[in-house]
TORDO-128533 format. One line per 4 residues: number of its first residue (from 0); their letters; for each residue x, y, z of C-alpha. Coordinates in steps of 0.1 Angstrom, whole numbers, plus 5000, padded with zeros to 4 digits. Layout:
<rs>
NUM> a> X,Y,Z | ...;
</rs>
This chain:
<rs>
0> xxxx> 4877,3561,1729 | 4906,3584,1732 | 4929,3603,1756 | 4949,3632,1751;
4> xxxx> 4937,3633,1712 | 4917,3664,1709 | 4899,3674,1672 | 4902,3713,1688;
8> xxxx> 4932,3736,1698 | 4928,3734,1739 | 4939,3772,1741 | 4927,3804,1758;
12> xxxx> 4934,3831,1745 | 4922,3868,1746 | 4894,3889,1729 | 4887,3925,1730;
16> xxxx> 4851,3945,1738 | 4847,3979,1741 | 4824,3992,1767 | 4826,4016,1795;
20> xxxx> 4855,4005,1816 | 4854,3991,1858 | 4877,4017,1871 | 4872,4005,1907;
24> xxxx> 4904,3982,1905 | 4933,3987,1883 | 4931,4002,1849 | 4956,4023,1824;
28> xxxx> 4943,4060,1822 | 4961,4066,1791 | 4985,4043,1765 | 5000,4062,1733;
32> xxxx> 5027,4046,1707 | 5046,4069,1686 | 5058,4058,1661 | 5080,4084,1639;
36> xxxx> 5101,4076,1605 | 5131,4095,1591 | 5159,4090,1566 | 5190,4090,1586;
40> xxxx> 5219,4092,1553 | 5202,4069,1529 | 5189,4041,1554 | 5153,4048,1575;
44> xxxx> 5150,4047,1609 | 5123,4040,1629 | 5116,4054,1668 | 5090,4047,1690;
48> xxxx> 5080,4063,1720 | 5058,4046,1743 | 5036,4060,1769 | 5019,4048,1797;
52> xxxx> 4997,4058,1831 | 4983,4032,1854 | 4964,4040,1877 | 4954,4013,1910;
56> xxxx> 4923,4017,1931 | 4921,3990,1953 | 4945,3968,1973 | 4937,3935,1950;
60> xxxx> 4950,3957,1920 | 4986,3969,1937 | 4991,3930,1943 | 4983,3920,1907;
64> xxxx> 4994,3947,1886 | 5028,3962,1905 | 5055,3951,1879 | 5058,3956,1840;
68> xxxx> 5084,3945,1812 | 5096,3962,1785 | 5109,3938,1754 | 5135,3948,1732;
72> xxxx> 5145,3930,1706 | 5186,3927,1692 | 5175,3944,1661 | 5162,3978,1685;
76> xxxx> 5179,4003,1708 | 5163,4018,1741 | 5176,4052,1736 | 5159,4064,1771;
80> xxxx> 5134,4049,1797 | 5117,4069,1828 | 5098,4057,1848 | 5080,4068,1888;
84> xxxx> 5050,4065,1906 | 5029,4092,1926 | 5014,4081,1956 | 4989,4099,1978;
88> xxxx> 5001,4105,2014 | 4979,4115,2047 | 4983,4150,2042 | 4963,4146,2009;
92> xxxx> 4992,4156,1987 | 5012,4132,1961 | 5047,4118,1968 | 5064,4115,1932;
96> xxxx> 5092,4084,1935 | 5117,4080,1903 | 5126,4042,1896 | 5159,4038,1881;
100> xxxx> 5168,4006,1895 | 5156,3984,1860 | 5168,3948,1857 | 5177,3934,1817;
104> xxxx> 5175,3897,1815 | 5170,3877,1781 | 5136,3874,1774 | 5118,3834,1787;
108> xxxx> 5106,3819,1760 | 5087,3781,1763 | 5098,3774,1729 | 5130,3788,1723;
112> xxxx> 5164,3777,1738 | 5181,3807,1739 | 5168,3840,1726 | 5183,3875,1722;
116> xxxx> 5149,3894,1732 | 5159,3917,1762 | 5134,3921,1792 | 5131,3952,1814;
120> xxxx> 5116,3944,1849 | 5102,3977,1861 | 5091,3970,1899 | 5066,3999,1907;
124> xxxx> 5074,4013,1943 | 5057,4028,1970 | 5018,4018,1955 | 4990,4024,1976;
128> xxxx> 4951,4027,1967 | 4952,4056,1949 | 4986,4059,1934 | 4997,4064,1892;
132> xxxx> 5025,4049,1879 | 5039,4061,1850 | 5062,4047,1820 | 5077,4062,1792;
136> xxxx> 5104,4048,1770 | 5119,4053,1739 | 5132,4029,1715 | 5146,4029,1677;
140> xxxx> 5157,4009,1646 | 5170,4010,1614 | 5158,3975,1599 | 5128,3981,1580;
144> xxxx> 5116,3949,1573 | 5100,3937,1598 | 5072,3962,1621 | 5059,3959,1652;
148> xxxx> 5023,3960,1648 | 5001,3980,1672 | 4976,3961,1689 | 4948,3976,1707;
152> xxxx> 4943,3950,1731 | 4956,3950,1763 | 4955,3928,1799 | 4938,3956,1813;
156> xxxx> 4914,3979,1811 | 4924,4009,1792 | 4901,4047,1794 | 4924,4057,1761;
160> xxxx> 4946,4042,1735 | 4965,4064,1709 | 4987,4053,1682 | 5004,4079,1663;
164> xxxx> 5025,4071,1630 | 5044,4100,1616 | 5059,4098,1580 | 5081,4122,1569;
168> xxxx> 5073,4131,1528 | 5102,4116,1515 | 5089,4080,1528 | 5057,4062,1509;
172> xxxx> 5040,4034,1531 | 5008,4015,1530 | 4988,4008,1555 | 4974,3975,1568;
176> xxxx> 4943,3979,1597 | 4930,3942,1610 | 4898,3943,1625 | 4899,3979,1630;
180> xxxx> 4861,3995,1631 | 4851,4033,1626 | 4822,4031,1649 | 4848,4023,1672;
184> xxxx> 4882,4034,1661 | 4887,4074,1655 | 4913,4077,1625 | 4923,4114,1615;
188> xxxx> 4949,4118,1585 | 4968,4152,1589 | 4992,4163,1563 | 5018,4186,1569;
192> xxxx> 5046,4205,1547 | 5071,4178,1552 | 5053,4152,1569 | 5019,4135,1575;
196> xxxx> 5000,4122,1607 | 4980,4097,1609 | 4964,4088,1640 | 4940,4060,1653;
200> xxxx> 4924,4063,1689 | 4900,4041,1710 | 4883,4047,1742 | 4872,4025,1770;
204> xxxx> 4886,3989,1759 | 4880,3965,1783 | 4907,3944,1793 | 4915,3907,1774;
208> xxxx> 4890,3877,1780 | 4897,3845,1775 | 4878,3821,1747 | 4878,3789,1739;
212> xxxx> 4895,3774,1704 | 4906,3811,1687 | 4923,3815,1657 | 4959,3830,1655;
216> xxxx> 4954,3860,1678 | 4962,3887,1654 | 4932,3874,1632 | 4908,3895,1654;
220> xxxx> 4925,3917,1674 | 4923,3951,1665 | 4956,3960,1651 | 4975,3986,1629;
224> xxxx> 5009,3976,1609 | 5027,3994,1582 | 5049,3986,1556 | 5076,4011,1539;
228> xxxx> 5071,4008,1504 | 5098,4030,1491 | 5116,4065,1499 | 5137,4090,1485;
232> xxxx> 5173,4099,1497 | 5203,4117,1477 | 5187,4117,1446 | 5178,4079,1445;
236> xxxx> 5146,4058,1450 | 5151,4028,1475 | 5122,3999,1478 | 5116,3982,1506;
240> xxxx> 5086,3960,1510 | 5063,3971,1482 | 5057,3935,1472 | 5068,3901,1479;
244> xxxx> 5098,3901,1455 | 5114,3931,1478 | 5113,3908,1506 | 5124,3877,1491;
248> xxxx> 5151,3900,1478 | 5166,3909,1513 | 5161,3873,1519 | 5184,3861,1493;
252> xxxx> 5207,3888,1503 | 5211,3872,1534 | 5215,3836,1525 | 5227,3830,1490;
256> xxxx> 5259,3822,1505 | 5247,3795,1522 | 5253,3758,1510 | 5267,3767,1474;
260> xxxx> 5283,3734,1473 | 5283,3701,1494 | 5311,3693,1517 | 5328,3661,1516;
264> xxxx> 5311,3652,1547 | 5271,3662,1531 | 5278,3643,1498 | 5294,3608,1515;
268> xxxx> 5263,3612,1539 | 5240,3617,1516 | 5254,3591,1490 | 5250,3565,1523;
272> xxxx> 5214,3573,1533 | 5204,3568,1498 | 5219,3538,1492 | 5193,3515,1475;
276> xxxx> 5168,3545,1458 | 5159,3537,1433 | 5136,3572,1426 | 5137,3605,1441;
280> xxxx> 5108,3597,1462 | 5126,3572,1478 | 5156,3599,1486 | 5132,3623,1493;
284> xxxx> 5117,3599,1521 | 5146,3583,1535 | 5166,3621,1537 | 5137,3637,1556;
288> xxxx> 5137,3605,1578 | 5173,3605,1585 | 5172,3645,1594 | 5139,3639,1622;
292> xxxx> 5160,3611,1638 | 5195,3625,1638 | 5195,3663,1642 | 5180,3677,1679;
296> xxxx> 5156,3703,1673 | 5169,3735,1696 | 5152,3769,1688 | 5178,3798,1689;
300> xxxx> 5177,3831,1684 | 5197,3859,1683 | 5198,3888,1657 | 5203,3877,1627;
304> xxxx> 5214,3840,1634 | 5174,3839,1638 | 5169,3847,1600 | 5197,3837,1584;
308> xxxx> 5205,3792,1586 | 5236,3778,1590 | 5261,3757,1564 | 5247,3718,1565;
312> xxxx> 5284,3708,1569 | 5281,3725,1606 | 5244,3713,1612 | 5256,3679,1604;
316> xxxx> 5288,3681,1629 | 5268,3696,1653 | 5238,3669,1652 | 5216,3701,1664;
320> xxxx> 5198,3733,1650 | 5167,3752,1649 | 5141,3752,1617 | 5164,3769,1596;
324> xxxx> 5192,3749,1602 | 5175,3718,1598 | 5165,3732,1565 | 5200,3736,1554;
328> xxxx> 5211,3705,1562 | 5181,3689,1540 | 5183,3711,1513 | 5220,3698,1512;
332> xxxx> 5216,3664,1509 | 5188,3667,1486 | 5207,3685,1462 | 5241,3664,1471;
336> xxxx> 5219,3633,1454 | 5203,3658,1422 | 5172,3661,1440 | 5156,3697,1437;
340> xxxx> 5150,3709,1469 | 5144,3746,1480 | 5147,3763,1512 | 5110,3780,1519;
344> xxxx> 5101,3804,1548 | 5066,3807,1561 | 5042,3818,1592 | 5033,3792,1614;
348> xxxx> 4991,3791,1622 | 4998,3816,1649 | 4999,3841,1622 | 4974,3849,1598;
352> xxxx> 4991,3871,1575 | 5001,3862,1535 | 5030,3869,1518 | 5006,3886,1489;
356> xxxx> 4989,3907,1518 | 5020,3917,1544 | 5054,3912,1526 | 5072,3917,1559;
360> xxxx> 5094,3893,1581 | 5065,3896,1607 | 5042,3871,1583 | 5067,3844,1589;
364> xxxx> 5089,3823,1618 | 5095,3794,1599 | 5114,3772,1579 | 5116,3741,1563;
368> xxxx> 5128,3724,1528 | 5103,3723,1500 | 5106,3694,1471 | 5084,3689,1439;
372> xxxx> 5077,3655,1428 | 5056,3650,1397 | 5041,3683,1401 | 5034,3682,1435;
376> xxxx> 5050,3704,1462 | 5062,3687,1499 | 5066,3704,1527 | 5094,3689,1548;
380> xxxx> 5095,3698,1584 | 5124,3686,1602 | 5113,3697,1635 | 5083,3676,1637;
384> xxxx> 5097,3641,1648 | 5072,3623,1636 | 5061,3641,1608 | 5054,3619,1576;
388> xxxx> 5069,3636,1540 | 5035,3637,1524 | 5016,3655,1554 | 5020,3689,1559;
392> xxxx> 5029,3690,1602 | 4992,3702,1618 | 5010,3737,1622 | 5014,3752,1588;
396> xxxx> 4981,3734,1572 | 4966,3765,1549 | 4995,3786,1549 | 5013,3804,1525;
400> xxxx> 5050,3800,1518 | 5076,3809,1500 | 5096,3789,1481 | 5130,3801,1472;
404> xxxx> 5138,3787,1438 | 5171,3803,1430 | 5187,3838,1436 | 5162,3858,1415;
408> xxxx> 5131,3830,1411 | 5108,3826,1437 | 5074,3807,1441 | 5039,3814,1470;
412> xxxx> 5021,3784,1473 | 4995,3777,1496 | 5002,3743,1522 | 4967,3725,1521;
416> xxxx> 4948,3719,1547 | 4943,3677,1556 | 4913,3663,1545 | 4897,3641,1570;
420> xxxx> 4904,3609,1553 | 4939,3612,1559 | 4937,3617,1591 | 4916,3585,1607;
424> xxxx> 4908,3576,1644 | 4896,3532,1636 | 4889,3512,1665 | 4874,3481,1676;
428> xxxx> 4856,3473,1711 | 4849,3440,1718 | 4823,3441,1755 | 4817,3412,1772;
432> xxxx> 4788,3414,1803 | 4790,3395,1833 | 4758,3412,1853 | 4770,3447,1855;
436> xxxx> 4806,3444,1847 | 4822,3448,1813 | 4856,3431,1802 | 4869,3448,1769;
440> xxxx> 4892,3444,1745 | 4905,3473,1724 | 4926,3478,1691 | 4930,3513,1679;
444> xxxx> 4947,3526,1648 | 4954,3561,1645 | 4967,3574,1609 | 4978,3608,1595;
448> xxxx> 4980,3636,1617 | 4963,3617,1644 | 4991,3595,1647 | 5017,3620,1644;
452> xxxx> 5001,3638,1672 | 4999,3603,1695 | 5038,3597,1684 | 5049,3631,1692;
456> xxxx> 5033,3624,1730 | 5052,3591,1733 | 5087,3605,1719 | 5102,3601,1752;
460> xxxx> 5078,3585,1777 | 5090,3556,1795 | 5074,3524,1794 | 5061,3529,1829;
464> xxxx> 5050,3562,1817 | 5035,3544,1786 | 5016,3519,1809 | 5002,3555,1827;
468> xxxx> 4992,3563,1793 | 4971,3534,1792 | 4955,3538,1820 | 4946,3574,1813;
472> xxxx> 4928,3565,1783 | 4904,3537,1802 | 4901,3564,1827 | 4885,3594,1807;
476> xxxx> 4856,3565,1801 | 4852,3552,1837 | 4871,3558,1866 | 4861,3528,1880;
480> xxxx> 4879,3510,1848 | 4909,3488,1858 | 4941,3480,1836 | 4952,3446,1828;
484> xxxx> 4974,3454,1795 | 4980,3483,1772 | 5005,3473,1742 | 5016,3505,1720;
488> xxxx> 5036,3503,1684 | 5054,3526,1671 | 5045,3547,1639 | 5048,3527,1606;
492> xxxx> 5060,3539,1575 | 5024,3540,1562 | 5017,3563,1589 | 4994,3547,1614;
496> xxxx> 5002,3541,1651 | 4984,3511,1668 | 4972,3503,1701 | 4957,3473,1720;
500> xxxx> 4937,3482,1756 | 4924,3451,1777 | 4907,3464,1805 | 4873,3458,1827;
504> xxxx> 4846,3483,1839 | 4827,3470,1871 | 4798,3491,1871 | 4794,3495,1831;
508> xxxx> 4762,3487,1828 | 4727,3491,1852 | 4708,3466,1867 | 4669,3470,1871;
512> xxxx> 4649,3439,1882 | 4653,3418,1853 | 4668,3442,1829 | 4699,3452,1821;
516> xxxx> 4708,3488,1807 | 4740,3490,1783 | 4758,3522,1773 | 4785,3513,1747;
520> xxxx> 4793,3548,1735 | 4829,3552,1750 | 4839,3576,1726 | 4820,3609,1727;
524> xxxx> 4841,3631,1709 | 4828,3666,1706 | 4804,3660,1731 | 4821,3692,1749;
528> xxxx> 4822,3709,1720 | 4789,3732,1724 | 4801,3772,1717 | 4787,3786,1746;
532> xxxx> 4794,3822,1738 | 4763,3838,1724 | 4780,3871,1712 | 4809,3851,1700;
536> xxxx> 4826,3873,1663 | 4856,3853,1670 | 4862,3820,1642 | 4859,3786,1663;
540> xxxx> 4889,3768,1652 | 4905,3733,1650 | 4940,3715,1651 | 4931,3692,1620;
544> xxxx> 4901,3676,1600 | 4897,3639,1611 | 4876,3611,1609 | 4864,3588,1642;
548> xxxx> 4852,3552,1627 | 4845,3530,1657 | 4829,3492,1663 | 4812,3484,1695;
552> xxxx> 4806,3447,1695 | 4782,3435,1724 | 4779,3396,1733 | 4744,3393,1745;
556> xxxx> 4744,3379,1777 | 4738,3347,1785 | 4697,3341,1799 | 4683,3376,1782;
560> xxxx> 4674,3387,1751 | 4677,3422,1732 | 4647,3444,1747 | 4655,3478,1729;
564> xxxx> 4681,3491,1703 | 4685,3527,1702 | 4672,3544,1671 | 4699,3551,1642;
568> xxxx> 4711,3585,1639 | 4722,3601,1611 | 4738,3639,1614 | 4751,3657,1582;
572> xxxx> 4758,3696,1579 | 4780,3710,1552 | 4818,3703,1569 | 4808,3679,1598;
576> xxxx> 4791,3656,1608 | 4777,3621,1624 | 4761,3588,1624 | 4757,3559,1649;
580> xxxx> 4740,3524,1638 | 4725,3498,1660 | 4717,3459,1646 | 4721,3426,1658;
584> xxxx> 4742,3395,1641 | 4736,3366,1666 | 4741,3375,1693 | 4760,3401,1691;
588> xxxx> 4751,3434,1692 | 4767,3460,1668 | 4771,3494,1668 | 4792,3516,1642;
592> xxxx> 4799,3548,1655 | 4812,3576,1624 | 4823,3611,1637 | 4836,3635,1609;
596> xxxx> 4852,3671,1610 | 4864,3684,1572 | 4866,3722,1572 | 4885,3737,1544;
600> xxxx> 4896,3764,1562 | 4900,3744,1599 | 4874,3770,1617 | 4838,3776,1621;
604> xxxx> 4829,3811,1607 | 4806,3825,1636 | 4773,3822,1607 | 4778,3786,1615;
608> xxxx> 4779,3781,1651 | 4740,3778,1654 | 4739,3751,1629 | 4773,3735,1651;
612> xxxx> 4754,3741,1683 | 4721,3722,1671 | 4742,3691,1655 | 4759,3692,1691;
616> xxxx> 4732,3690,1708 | 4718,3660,1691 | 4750,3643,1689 | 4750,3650,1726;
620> xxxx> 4712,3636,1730 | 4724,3607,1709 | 4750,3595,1734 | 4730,3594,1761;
624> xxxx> 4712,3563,1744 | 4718,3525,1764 | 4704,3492,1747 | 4683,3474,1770;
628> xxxx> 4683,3436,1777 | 4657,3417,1791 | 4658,3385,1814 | 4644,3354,1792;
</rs>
């Protein structure tokens, strides 16, 4: 039994097919990114043009599709923007209308308290069926580090896409194509005297669909992203991001200042949360505790206050900051009590780049404080409140960060992925039968990731709202099932959250004549589960690995006697799997129900989704099973 607990990530997000377009509603006619690099004295800058034509033939289309936004982030400059639309009139000819009225507002971000991202509402004006709009801006940079990549996908249709990157010969870049096909993607290389071309194109993409469970979105949409490598200027050789050192270089450029010796303030705190340690564990724990419950997680960017983390001393004064700044204020007090603890940066699961593979800023948009204790790394991230210092939070499981050791030492190590163990769903159902109606008593205990997950949901519910909870869990088995008392505990230090539910079904099991038909299967997790999508390329993926061990124990009621137990089932494929176990003891009926998910890389490759779909469908036959009872 569970309720807002989910083994899956309950996203949809977009793939991308290529097939002859519907131009019958609205669809872009043409879309092409330049992107051109020079030396500007000895620093490179970057400037994009972008290029657009939409074209809308039918009324639905001019309602849907009339606006667009341009983003621009604090690190770019629009250097020019035109935009108008040409709309047929009655005499057959095409009225041309210039926009120029464009508002700037700071980008809305769910996530993110305040954020320097600039957005350009373009309002398209005088559309009818018929009628082209067309944008073209022009934007440029000079910080090198970080790329924006081109994707190919788009929220609608689109007859042609063109991406042109032009590198002057002075400048030496690698390349770095995701998902990018030659049966569907045209790539011509053209070198010049003092410059070379290269340019990808594809025709009739069909506009984004939405799946079920993806991956990080970048992980299979068709995208191009470049890195600078090096270039020439005034007789010298400059390196950029040829490898992960030149990045972790510009990072320590940045923030080597930072935190070069405690305050007053960071060393008396520190010396009073420790108080008692008598190992570094113990500091370890009770630091990364004190952080999670003190310091208010607010997101914040803005240029390079969104790279670079600010002085403990100011975190702590504060009692806010985003990842980075809780970061500083652990690394401070770690070190303020001769603990070793380093400031790593990483990619969250919503990017699937490496450090080994893309050393750019755009692999990570993260940070937290790294510590090694025997030999073993922890990953300590403040921003998860209920995150427990031996668990990696569910959100950088099988990422890669880096760790920065000291001003020229650096370390990649990979975060590991949960094993299922650790992350346990145990519960108990005790079902007593009066005719049809059931009254049951149930104690849960949740550990690992699972119970972070449940704690982070009741952070700041009221205990009205908890009772709600309650009830919402009774109610995805029955909605005929009726409260009477829900009791919730707070995480423990050994990382498990408990529950106790007493509740009653009326109509839990059937009568017929003089038998009675039992169901005791309440928890069915997976049973929606089935990928549905037989052309499906896309990886299936999951939150976390976990492991559902559940007891249904069944007084038999009084006057009958056990007719029929269902037959034992036992499901195993290679990184899931199942088992439920009828018997009788007395007269009670027990059955043990054992659901387990333990993929090393937290997503079904699409070679496996037959084998998934078949193990569904006979966990899903499996659940369908009642015990009978006859009448003595």
């Amino acid at each position: 039994m569970k309720y807002l607990i989910s083994l899956c990530f309950i996203l949809l997000i977009n793939s991308i097919t290529f097939a002859s377009i519907n131009k019958s509603s609205a669809f872009v006619s043409y879309y092409l990114q330049r992107t051109e690099i020079n030396i500007k004295d000895t620093t490179p800058k970057v400037t994009t043009t972008c290029e657009i034509i939409f074209k809308f033939n039918d009324e639905k289309s001019i309602s849907l599709y009339h606006d667009y936004s341009v983003y621009i982030s604090s690190f770019e400059k629009l250097d020019d923007i035109e935009v108008f639309t040409k709309n047929p009139q009655p005499n057959g000819k095409m009225k041309t209308i210039e926009i120029k009225d464009f508002k700037m507002n700071n980008a809305k971000s769910n996530s993110v308290f305040y954020d320097d991202e600039k957005e350009i509402n373009i309002t398209f004006l005088g559309l009818t069926v018929g009628s082209e709009a067309h944008v073209k801006y022009t934007t440029s940079t000079q910080e090198a580090h970080f790329t924006d990549p081109f994707s190919f996908s788009f929220y609608m249709p689109v007859q042609e896409r063109r991406y042109e990157l032009i590198v002057p010969e002075e400048v030496t870049i690698s390349l770095i194509e995701k998902n990018i096909l030659p049966t569907t993607f045209k790539f011509e290389k053209e070198v010049k005297r003092n410059e070379t071309i290269y340019t990808w194109t594809a025709k009739d993409i069909e506009e984004q669909k939405p799946i079920d469970n993806p991956p990080a979105r970048m992980a299979y949409t068709p995208h191009v992203l470049y890195k600078i490598d090096e270039y020439r200027a005034r007789g010298k050789v400059f390196t950029v991001s040829k490898t992960p050192r030149d990045l972790f270089n510009w990072y320590v450029k940045n923030i080597k200042h930072v935190n070069k010796k405690p305050s007053d303030r960071i060393q008396a705190l520190a010396d009073s949360i420790v108080k008692g340690c008598t190992n570094d564990r113990e500091k370890v724990i009770r630091i990364y505790d004190w952080v999670k419950q003190n310091i208010r997680y607010v997101a914040f960017e803005n240029g390079m206050e969104g790279i670079i983390p600010r002085e403990a001393d100011l975190v702590c004064a504060r009692r806010y900051g985003d990842c980075k700044d809780m970061s500083s204020l652990q690394f401070a007090l770690l070190r303020a009590v001769k603990v070793p603890a380093y400031l790593t940066w990483l990619g969250t699961r919503r990017i699937p780049y490496t450090y080994s593979e893309v050393p750019l800023k755009n692999t990570d948009n993260h940070m937290i404080a790294s510590v090694n204790l025997d030999g073993k790394w922890y990953f300590l991230d403040a921003t998860d409140p209920n995150g427990f210092y031996d668990l990696p939070s569910d959100h950088i499981q099988g990422k890669q960060v880096m760790i920065y050791k000291n001003d020229t030492e650096y370390e990649l190590v990979m975060v590991p992925v949960v094993k299922a163990e650790k992350n346990m769903f145990q519960e108990v159902n005790k079902i007593r039968l009066d005719k049809t109606k059931a009254t049951i008593t149930t104690e849960t205990k949740y550990t690992g990731l699972l119970a972070n997950n449940i704690s982070n949901q009741l952070l700041y519910v009221s205990e009205n709202d908890r009772q709600e909870f309650g009830k919402g869990i009774i109610k995805s088995i029955s909605n005929n099932a009726a409260l009477e008392k829900f009791v919730v505990e707070k995480a423990t230090p050994n990382r498990e959250v408990n529950y106790r539910v007493d509740f009653s079904i009326a109509d839990f099991a059937k009568e017929v004549d003089d038998e009675i038909y039992v169901n005791v299967l309440m928890d069915r997790t997976l049973s929606n589960s089935y990928i549905n999508e037989p052309n499906r390329t896309i990886p299936y993926s999951f939150q976390y690995n976990s492991m559902h061990e559940i007891t249904y124990q069944l007084s038999v009621p009084e006057n009958y006697k056990v007719a029929y137990l269902p037959e034992n089932v036992d499901l195993k494929q290679d990184g899931f799997g199942a088992s439920i176990n009828y018997s009788q003891s007395g007269q009670d009926i027990i059955c043990k129900q054992r659901i387990y998910l333990d993929l090393t890389e937290l997503e079904l490759k699409p070679a496996q989704f037959e084998s998934w779909n078949k193990f569904i469908k006979q966990l899903n036959k499996a659940y369908k099973e009642s015990i009978t009872f006859k009448k003595l």
